[in-house]
N, C-alpha and C positions, 0 to 999 in steps of 0.2 A: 673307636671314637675318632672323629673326621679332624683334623689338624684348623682349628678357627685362629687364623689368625686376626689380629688388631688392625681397623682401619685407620689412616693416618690423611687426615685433612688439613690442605690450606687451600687459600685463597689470593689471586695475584687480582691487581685493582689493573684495569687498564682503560686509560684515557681516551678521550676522543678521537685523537688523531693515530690511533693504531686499532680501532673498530675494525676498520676496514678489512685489515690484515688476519684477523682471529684465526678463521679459517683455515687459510695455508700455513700460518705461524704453528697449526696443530697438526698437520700432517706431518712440519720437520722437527717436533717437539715426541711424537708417537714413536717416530722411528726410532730417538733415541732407549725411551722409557717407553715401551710396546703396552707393559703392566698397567698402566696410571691410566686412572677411569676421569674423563675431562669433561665439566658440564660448564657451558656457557650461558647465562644470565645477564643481569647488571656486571659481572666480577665472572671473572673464570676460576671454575674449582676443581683442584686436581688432588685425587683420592688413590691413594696406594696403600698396600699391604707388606708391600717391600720393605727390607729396613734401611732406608734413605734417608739422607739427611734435607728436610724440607726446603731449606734455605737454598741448596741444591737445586731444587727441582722448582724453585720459582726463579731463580736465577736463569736456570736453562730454559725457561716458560718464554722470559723476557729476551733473552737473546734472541730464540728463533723468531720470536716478532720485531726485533729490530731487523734482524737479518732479511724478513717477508718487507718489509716497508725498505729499506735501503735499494734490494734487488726489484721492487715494483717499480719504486721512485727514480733508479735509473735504467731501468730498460731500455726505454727511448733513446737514449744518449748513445749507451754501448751500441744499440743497435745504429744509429748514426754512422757511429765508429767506424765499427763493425765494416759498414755498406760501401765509407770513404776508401778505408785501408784496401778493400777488393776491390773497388773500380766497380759500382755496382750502378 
């Protein structure tokens, strides 16, 4: 008999102004949590078997999309930086 384990579902709500970000926000979010099956909608839903504490993995949902919008939102800049510091 095949080992069935329990799926484990939540739901993270994400606002208008981090849309944009989903995306990339899910490829630094997989890397952690390879296992968690992630479906995009109105709301991102993230489905594991693991035994994870949920709170956990929307927490880290939320990070990597802050982290995807801070590193968008300043590219520009660093690369500015970046260009001044090298004499570019």
């Amino acid at each position: 008999m095949g080992d069935r384990s329990e799926k484990h579902r939540c739901t993270v709500t994400v606002g208008p102004e981090f849309r944009a970000f989903i995306d990339n926000a899910i490829s630094r979010f997989s890397y952690l949590h390879p296992s968690v099956e992630i479906t995009v909608g109105a709301d991102v839903t993230l489905v594991t078997d693991a035994k994870v504490d949920l709170a956990d993995l929307v927490r880290d949902f939320q990070f990597a999309l802050y982290r995807q919008k801070i590193y968008a939102e300043t590219l520009s800049l660093r690369t500015t930086l970046i260009e001044g510091v090298m004499n570019r």
